[in-house]
PDB file of N, CA, C and O in Angstrom, chain B, residues numbered from 101:
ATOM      1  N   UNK B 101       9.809  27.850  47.491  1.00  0.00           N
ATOM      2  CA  UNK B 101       9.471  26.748  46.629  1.00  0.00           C
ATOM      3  C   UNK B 101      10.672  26.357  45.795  1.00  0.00           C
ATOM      4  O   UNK B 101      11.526  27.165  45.432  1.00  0.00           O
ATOM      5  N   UNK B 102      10.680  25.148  45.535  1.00  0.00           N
ATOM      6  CA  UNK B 102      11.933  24.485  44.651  1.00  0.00           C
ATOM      7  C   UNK B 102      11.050  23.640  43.797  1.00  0.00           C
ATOM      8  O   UNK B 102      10.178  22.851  44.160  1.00  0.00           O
ATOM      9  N   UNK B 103      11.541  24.036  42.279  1.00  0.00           N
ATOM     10  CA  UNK B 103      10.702  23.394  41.109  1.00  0.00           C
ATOM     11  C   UNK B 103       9.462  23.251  41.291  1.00  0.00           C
ATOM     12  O   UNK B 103       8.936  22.241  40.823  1.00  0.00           O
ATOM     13  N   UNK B 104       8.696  24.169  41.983  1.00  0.00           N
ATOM     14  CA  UNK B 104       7.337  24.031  41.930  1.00  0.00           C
ATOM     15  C   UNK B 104       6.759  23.346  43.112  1.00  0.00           C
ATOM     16  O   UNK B 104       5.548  23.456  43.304  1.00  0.00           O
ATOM     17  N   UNK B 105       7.453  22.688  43.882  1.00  0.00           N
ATOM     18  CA  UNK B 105       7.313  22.381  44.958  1.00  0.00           C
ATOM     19  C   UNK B 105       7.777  22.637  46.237  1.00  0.00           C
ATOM     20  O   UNK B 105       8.983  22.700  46.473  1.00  0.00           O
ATOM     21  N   UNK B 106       6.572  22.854  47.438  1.00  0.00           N
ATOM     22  CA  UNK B 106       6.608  23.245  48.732  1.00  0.00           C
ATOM     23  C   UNK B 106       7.344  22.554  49.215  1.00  0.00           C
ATOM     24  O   UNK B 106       7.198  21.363  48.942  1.00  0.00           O
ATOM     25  N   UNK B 107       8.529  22.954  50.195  1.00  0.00           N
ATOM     26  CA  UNK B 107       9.283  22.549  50.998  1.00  0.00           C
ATOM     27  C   UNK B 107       9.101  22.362  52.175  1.00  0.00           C
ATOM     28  O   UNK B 107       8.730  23.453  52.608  1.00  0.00           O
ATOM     29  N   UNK B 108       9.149  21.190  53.501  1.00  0.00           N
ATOM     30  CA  UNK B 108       8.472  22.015  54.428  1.00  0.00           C
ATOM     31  C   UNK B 108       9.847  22.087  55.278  1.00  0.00           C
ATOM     32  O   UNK B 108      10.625  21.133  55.259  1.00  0.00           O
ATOM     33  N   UNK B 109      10.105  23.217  55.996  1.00  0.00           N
ATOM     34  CA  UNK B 109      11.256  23.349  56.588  1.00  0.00           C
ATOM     35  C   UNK B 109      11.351  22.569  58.025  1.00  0.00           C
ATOM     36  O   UNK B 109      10.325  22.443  58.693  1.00  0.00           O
ATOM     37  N   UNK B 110      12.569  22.062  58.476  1.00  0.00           N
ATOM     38  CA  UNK B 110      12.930  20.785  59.523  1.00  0.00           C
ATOM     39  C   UNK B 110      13.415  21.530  60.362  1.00  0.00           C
ATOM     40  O   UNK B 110      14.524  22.032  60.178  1.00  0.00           O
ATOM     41  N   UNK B 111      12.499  21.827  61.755  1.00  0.00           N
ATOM     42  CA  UNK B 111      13.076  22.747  62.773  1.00  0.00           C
ATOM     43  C   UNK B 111      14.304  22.142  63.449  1.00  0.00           C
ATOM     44  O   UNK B 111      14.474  21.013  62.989  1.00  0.00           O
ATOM     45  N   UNK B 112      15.118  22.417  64.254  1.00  0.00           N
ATOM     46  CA  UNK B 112      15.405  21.488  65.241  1.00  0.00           C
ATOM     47  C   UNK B 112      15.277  21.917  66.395  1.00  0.00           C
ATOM     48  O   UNK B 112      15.029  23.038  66.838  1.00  0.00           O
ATOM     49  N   UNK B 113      15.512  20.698  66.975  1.00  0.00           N
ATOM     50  CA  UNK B 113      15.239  20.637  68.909  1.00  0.00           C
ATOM     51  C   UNK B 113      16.147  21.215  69.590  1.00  0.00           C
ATOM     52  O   UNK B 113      16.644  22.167  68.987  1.00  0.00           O
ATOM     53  N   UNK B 114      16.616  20.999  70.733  1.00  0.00           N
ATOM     54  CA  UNK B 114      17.590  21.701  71.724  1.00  0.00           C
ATOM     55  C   UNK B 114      18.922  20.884  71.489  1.00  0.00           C
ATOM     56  O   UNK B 114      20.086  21.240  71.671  1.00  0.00           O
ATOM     57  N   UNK B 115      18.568  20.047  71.169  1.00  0.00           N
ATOM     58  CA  UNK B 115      19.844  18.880  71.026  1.00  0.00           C
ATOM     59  C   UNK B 115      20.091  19.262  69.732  1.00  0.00           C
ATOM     60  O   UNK B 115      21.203  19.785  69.663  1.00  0.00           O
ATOM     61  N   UNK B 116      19.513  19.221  68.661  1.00  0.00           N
ATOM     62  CA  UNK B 116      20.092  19.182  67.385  1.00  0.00           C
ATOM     63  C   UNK B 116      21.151  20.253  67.408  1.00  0.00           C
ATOM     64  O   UNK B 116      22.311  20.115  67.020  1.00  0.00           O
ATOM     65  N   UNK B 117      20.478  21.579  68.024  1.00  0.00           N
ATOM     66  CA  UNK B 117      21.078  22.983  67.413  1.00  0.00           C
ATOM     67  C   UNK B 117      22.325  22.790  68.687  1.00  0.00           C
ATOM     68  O   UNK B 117      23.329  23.456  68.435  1.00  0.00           O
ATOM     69  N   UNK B 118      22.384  22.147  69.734  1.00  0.00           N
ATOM     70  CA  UNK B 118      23.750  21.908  70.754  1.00  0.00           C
ATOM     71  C   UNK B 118      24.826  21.088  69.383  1.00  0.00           C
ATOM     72  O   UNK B 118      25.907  21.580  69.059  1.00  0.00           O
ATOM     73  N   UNK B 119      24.458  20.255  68.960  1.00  0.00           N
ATOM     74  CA  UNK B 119      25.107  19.328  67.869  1.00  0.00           C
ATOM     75  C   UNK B 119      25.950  20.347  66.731  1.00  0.00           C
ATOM     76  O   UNK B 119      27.114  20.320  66.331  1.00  0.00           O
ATOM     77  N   UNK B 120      24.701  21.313  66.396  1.00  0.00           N
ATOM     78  CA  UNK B 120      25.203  21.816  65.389  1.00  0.00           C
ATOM     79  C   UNK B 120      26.240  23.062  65.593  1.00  0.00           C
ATOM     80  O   UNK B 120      27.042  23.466  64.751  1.00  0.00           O
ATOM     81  N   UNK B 121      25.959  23.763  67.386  1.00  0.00           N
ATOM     82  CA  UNK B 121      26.776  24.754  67.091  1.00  0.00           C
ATOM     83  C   UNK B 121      28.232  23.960  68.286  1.00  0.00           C
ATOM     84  O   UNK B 121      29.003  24.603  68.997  1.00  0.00           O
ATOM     85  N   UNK B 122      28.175  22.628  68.139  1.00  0.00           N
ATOM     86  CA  UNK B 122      29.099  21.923  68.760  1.00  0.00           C
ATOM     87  C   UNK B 122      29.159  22.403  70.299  1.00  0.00           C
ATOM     88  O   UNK B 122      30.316  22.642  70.645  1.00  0.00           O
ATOM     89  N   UNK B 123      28.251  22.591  71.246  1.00  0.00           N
ATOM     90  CA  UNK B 123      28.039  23.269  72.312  1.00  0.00           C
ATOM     91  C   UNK B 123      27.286  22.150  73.238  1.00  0.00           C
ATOM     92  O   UNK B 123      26.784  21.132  72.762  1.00  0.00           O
ATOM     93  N   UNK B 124      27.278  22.501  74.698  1.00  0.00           N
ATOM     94  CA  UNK B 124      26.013  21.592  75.327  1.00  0.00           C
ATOM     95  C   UNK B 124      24.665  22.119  75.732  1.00  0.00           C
ATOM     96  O   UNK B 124      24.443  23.288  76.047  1.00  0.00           O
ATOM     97  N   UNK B 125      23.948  21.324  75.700  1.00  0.00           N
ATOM     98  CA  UNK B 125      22.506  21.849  75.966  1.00  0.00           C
ATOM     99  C   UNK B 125      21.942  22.797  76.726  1.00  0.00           C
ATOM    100  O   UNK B 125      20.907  23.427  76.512  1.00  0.00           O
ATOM    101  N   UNK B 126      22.631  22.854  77.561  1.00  0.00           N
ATOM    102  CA  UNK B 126      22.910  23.461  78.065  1.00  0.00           C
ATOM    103  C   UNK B 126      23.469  25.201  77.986  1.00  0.00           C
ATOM    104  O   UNK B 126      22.838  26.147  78.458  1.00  0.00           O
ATOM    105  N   UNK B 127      24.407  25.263  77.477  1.00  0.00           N
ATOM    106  CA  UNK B 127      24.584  26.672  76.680  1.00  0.00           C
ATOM    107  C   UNK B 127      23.482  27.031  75.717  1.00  0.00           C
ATOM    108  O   UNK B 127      23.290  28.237  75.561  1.00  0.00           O
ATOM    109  N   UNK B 128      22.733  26.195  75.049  1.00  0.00           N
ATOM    110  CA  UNK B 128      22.011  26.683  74.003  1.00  0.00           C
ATOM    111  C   UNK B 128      20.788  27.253  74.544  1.00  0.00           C
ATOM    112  O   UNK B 128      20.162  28.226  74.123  1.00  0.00           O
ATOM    113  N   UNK B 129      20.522  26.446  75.616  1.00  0.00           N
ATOM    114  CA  UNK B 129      19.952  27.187  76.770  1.00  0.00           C
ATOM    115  C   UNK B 129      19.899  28.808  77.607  1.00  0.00           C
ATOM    116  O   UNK B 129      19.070  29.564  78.114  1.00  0.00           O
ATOM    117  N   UNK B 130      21.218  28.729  77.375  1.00  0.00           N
ATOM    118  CA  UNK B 130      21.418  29.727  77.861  1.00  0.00           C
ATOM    119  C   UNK B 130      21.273  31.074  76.783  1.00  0.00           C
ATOM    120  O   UNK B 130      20.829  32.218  76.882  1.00  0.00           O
ATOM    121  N   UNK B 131      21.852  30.325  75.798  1.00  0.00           N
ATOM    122  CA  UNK B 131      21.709  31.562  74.626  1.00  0.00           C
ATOM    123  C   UNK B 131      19.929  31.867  74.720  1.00  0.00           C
ATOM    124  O   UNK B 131      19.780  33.035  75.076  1.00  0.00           O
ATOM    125  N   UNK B 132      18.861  31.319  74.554  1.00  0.00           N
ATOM    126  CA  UNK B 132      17.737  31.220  74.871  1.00  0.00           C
ATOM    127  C   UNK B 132      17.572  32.142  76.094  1.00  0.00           C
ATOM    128  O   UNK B 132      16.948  33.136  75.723  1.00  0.00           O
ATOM    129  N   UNK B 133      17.862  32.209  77.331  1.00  0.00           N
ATOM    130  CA  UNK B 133      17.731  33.397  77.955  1.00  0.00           C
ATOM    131  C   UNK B 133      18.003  34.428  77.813  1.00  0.00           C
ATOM    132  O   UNK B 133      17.127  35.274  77.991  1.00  0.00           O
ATOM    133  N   UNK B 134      18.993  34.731  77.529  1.00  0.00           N
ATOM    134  CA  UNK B 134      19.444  35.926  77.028  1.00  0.00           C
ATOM    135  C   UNK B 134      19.395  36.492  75.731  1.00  0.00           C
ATOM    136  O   UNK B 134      20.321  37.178  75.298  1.00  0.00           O
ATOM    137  N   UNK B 135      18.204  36.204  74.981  1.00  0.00           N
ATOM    138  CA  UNK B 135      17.639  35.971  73.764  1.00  0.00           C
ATOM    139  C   UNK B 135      18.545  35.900  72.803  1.00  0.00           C
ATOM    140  O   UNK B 135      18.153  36.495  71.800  1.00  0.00           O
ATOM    141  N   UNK B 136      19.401  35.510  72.707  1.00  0.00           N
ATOM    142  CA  UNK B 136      20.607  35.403  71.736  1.00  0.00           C
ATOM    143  C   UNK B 136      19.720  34.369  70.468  1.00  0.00           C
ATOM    144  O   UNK B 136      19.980  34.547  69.278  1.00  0.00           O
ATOM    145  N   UNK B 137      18.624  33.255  70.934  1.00  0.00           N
ATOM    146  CA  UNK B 137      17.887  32.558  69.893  1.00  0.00           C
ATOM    147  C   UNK B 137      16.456  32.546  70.337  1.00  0.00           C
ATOM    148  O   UNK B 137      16.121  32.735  71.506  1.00  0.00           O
ATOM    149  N   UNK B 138      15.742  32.348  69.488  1.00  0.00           N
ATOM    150  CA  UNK B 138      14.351  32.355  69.925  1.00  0.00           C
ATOM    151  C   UNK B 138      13.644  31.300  69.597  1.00  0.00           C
ATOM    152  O   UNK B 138      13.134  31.221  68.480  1.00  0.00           O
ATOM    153  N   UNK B 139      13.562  30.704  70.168  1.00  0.00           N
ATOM    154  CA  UNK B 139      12.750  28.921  69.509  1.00  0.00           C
ATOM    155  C   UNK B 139      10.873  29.526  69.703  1.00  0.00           C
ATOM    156  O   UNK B 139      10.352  30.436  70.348  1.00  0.00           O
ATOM    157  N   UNK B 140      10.417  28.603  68.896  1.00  0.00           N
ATOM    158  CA  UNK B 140       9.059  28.690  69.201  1.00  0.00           C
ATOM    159  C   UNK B 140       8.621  27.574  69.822  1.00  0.00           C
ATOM    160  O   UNK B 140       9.443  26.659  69.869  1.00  0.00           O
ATOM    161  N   UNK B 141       7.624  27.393  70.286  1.00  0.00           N
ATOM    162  CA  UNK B 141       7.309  26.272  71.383  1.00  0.00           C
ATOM    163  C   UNK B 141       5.809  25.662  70.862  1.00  0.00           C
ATOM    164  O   UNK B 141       4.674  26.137  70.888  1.00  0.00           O
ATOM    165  N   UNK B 142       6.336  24.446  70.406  1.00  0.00           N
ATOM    166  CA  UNK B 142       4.948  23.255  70.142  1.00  0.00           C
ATOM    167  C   UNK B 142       4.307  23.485  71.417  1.00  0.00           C
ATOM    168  O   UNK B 142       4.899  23.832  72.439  1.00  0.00           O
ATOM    169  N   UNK B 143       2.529  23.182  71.255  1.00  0.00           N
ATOM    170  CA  UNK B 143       1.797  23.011  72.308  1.00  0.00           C
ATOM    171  C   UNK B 143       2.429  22.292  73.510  1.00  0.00           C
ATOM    172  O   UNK B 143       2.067  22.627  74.638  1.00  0.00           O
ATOM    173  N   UNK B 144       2.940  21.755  73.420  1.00  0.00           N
ATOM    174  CA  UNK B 144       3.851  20.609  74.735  1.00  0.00           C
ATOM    175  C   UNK B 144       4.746  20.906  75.177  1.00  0.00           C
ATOM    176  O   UNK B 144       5.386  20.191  75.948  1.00  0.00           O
ATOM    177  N   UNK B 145       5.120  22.230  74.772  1.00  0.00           N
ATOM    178  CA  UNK B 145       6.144  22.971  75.520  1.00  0.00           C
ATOM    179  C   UNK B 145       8.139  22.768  74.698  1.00  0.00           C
ATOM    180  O   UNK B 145       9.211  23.258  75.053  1.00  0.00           O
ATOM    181  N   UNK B 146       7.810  21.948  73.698  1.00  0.00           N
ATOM    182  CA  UNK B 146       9.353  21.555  72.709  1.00  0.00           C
ATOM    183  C   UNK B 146       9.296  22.957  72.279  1.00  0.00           C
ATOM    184  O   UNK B 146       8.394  23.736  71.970  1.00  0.00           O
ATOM    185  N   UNK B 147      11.075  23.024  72.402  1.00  0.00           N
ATOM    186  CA  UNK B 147      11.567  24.524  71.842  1.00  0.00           C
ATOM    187  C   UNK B 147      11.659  23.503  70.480  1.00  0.00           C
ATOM    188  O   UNK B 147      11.750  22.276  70.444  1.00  0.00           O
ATOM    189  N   UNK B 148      11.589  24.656  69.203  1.00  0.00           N
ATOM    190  CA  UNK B 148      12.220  24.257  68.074  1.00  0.00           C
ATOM    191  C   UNK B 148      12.613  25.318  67.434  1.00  0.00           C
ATOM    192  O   UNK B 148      11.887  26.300  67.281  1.00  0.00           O
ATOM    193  N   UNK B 149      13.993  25.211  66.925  1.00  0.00           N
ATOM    194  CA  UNK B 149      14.650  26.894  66.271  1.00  0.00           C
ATOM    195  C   UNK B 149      14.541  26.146  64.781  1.00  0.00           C
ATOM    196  O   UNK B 149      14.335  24.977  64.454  1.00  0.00           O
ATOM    197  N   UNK B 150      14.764  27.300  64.079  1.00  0.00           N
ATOM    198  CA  UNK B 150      14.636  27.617  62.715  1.00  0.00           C
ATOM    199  C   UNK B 150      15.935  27.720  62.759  1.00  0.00           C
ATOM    200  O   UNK B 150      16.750  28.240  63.521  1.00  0.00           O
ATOM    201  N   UNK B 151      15.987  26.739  61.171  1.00  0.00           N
ATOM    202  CA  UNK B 151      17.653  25.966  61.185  1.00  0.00           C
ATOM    203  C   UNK B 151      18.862  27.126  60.274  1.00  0.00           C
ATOM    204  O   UNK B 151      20.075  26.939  60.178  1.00  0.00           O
ATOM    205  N   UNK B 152      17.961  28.464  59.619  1.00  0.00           N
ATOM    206  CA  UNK B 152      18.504  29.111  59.086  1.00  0.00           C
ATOM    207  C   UNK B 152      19.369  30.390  60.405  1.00  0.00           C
ATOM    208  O   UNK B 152      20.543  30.740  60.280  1.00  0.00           O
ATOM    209  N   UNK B 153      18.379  30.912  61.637  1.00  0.00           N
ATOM    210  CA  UNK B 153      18.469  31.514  62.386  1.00  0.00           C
ATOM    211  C   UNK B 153      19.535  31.003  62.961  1.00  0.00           C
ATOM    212  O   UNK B 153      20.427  31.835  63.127  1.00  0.00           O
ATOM    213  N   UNK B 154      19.906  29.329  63.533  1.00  0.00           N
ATOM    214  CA  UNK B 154      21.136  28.901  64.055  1.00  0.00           C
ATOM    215  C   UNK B 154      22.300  28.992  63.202  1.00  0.00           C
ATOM    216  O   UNK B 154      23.482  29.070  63.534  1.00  0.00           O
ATOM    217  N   UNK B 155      21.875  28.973  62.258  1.00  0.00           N
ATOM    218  CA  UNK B 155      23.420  29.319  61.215  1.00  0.00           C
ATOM    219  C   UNK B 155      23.483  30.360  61.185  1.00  0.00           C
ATOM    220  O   UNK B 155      24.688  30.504  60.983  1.00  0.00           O
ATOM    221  N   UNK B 156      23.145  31.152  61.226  1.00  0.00           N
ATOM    222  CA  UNK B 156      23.239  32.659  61.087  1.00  0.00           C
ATOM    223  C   UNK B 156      24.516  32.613  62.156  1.00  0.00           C
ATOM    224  O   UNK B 156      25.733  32.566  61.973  1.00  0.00           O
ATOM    225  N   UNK B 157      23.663  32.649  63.393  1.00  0.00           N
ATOM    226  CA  UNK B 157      23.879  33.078  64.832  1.00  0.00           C
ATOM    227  C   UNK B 157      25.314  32.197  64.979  1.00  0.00           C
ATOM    228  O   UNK B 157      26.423  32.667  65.233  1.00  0.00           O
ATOM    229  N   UNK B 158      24.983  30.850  64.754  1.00  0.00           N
ATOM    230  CA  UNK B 158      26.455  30.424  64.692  1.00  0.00           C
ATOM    231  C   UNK B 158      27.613  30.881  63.804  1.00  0.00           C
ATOM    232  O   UNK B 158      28.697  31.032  64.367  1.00  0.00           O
ATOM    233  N   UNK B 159      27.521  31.148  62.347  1.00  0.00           N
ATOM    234  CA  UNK B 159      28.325  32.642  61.923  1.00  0.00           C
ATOM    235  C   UNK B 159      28.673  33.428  62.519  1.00  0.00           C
ATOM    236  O   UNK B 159      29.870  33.625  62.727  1.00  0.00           O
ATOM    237  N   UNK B 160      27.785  34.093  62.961  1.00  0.00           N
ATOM    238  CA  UNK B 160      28.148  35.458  63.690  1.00  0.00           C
ATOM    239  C   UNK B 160      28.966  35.407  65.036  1.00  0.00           C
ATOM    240  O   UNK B 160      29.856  36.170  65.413  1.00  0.00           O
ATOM    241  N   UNK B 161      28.476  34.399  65.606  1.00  0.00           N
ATOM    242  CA  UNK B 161      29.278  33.796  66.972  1.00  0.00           C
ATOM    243  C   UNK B 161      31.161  33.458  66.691  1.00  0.00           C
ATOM    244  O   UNK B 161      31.981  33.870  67.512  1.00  0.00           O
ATOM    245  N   UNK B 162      31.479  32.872  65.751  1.00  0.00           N
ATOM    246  CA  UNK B 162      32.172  32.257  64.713  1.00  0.00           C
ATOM    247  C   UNK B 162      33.216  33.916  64.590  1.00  0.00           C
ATOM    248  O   UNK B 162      34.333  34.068  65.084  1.00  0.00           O
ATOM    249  N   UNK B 163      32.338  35.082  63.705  1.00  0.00           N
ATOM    250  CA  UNK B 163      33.191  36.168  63.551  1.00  0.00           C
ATOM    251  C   UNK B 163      33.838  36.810  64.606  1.00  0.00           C
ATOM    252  O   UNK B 163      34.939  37.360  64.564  1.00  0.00           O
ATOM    253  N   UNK B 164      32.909  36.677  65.772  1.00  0.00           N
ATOM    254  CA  UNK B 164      32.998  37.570  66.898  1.00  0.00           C
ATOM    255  C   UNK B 164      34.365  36.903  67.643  1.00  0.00           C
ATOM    256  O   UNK B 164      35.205  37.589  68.223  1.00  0.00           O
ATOM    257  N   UNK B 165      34.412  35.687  67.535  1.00  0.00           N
ATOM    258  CA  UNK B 165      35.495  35.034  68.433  1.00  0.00           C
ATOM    259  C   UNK B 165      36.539  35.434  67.910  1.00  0.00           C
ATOM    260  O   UNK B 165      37.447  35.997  68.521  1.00  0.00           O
ATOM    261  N   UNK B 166      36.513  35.086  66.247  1.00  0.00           N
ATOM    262  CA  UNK B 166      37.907  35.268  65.362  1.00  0.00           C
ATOM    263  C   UNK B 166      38.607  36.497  65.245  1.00  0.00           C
ATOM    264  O   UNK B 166      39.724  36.756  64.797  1.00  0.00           O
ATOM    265  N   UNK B 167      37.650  37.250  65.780  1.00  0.00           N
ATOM    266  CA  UNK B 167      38.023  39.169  65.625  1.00  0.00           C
ATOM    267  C   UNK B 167      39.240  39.213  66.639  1.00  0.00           C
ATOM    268  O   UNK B 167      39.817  40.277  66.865  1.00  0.00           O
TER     269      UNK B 167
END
């Protein structure tokens, strides 16, 4: 909550989180198999990740290269 008010958090799609970790849809995909992310899936079958989990993961992705 912020000042008393509910936030509601903004998942994103397969595209957003390709955008965000500057990657193609493909790879993000792939991270998804190999459970590297875990989206949850609307009744209709849309992955949507939790926008804190892609930053994370993109951090950590980020350290691992720079090492």
């Amino acid at each position: 909550m912020h000042d008393g008010v509910a936030t509601k958090k903004q998942y994103l799609m397969t595209t957003g989180v390709a955008l965000r970790a500057k990657v193609s849809k493909e790879t993000v995909l792939f991270w998804v198999r190999i459970g590297k992310l875990s989206p949850i899936r609307t009744a209709s079958g849309v992955r949507l990740f939790d926008p804190d989990e892609v930053d994370r993961f993109i951090r950590e992705r980020g350290e691992k290269r720079s090492a």
